[in-house]
C-alpha positions as CSV (number, residue, x, y, z in Angstrom):
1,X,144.7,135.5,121.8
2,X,140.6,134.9,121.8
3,X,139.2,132.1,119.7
4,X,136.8,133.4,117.2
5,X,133.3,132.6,118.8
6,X,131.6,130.3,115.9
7,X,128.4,129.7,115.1
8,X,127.2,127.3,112.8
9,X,123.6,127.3,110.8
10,X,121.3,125.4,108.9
11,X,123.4,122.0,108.8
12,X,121.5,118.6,107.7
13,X,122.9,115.2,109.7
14,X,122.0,111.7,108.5
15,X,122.3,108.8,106.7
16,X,126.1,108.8,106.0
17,X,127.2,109.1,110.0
18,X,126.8,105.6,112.0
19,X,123.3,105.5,113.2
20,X,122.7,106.1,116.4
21,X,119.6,106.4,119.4
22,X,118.5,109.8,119.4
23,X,119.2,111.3,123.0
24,X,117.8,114.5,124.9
25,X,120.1,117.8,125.2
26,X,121.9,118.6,128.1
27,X,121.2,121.4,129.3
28,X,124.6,122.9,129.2
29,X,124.3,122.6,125.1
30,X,121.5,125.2,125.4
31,X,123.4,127.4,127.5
32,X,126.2,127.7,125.5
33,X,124.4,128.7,122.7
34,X,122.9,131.4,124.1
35,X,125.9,132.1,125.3
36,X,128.1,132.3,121.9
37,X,125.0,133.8,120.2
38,X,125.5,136.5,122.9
39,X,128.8,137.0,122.0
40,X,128.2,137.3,118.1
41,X,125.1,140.1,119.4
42,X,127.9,142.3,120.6
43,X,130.9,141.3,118.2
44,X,131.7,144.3,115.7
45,X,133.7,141.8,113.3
46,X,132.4,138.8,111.5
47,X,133.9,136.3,109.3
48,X,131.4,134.5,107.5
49,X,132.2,131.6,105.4
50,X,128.8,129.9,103.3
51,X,129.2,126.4,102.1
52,X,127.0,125.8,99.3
53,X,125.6,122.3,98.0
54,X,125.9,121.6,94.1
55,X,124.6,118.8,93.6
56,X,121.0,118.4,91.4
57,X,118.1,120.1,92.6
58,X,119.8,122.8,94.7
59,X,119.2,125.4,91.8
60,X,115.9,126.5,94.0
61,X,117.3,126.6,97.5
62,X,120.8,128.7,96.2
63,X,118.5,131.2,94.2
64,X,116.6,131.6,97.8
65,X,119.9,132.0,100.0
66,X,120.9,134.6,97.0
67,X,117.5,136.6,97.4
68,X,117.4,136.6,101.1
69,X,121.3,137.9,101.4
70,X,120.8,141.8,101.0
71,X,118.3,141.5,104.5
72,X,120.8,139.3,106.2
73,X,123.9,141.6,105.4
74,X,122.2,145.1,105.8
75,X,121.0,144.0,109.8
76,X,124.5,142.8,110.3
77,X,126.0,145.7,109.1
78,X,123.2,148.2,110.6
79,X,122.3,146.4,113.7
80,X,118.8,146.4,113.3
81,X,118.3,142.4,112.8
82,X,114.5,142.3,111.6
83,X,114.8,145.3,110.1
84,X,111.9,147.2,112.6
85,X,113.8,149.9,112.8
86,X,115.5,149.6,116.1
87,X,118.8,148.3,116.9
88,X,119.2,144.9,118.1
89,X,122.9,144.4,117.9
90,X,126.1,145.9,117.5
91,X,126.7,147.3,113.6
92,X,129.7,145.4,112.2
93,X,132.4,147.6,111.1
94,X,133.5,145.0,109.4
95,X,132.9,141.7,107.6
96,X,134.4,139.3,105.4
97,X,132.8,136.1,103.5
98,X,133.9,133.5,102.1
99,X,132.2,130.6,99.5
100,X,133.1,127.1,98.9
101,X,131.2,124.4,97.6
102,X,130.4,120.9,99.5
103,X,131.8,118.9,96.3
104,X,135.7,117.7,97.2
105,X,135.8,115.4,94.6
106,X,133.5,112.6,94.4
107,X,136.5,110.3,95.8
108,X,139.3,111.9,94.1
109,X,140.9,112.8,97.6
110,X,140.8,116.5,96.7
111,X,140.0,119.7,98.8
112,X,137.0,122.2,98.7
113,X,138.1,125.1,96.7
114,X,137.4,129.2,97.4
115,X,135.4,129.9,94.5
116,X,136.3,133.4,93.6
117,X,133.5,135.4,92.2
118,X,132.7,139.1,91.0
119,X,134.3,141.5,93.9
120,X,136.6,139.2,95.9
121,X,139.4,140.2,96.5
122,X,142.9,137.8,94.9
123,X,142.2,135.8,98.5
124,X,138.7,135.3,97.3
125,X,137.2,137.4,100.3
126,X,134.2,139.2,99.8
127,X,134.9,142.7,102.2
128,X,131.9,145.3,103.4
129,X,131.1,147.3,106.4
130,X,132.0,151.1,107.7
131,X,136.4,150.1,106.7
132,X,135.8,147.6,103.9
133,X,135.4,147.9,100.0
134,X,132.3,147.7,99.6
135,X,128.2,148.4,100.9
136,X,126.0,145.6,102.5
137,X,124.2,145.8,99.3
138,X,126.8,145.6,96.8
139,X,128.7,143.0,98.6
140,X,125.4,140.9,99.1
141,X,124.5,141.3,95.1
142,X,127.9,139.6,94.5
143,X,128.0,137.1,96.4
144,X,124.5,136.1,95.3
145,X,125.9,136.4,91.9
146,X,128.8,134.2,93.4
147,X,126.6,131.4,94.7
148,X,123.7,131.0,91.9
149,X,126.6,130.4,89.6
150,X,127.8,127.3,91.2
151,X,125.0,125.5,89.7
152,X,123.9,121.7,90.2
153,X,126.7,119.7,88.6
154,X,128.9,118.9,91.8
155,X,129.4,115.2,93.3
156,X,126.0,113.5,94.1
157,X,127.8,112.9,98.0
158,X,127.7,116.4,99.8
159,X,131.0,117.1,102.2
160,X,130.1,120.0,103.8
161,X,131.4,119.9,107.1
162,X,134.8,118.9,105.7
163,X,134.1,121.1,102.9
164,X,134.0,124.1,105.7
165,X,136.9,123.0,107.6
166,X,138.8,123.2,104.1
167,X,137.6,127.1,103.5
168,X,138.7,128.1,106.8
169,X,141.9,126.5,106.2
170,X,142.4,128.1,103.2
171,X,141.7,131.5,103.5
172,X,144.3,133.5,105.3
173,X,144.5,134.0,108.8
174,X,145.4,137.6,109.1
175,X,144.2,140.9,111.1
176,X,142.5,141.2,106.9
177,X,142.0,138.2,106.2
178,X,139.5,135.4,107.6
179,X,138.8,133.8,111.1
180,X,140.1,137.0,112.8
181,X,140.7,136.5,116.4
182,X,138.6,139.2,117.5
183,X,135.5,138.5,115.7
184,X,132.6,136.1,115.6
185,X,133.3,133.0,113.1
186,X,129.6,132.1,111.6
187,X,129.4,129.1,109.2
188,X,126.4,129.0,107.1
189,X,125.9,125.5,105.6
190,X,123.4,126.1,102.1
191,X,122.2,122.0,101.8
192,X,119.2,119.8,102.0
193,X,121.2,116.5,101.8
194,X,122.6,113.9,104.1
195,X,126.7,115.2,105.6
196,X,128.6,112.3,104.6
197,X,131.7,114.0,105.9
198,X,134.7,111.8,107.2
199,X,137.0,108.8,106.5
200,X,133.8,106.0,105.7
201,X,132.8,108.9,102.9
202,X,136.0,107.7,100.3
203,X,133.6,104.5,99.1
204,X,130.4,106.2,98.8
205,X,132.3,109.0,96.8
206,X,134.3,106.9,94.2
207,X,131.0,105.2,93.8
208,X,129.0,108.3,93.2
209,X,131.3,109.4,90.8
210,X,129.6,110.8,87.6
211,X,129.8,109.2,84.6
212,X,131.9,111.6,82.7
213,X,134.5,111.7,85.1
214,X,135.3,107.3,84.4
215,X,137.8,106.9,82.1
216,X,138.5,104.4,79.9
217,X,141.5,102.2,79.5
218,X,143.1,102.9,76.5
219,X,143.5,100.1,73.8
């Protein structure tokens, strides 16, 4: 069985990783993303999962991913990837997308969850292309709908790495479902904050906790 080929965008790195020097590229890092972005070029499947930052003052930057999503979905499902007119890829026949937020709980120990918006399916997949549900353009106005909604109310510490490994787990792995073994895996990561992904996360989360979600001890 192939492994999907992944690919993963527009992801922000910093202040809650161990610092370290910064270091040049090897060349083979280069190569191989040519290489997988190759592969997604002539891939006619796509499973596409966006992780979306809800924490305050993301209202602008979701609005802008929401606006720009009927181009990107139109050249994935036509081909033509800047829209000139000629064909710079292979159409996708079909595609699938999935959105989670990068909030798992501001130390609660809790998962991402799908968040199932106008036109998912009961899995909370969005379908389109020549043998899904629905057009590029439909598909793209719900899942804009989908990821304006999420507002700017989430945990002040952003997951989203472990916030994506958490959708992919938890859509399902099936010939219709998500992170199908014959298409390109793509993970688009919607944030302008700081990962602070992992096992040192749990302190900065229970101390980011908001206000209204202390308790207090009953008397």
């Amino acid at each position: 069985m192939r492994r999907p080929h992944a690919l993963l965008l527009s992801v922000v790195l910093g202040a809650c990783a161990p610092e370290r020097a910064l270091a040049p590229l090897e060349a083979c890092t280069t190569w191989r993303t040519e290489q997988y972005v190759a592969a997604i070029q002539t891939a006619d499947v796509a499973d596409i999962l966006i992780v979306v930052d809800t924490t305050a003052g993301m209202g602008p930057a979701q609005r802008a991913v929401g606006a720009a999503l009927p181009a990107f979905f139109d050249g994935l499902a036509s081909g033509d990837l800047d829209h000139d007119g000629l064909r710079e890829a292979t159409p996708m026949r079909s595609i699938h997308v999935g959105v989670v937020t990068s909030d798992r709980g501001c130390g609660s120990g809790a998962r991402t969850e799908l968040t199932r918006g106008p036109g998912a399916d009961a899995a909370g997949i969005f379908a389109f292309g020549s043998d899904g549900p629905m057009t590029a353009a439909d598909a793209a106005a719900s899942v804009a709908a989908t990821v304006v909604g999420l507002g700017t109310s989430g945990c002040a510490v952003s997951e989203p790495l472990d916030a994506a490994i958490d959708g992919i787990e938890l859509l399902p792995r099936a010939e219709d479902g998500f992170a199908r073994p014959q298409g390109a895996l793509v993970v688009l990561v919607v944030t302008s904050h700081d990962d602070c992904s992992g096992l040192e996360a749990r302190s900065i989360r229970a101390e980011a906790r908001p206000p209204s979600a202390s308790r207090t001890p009953a008397t």
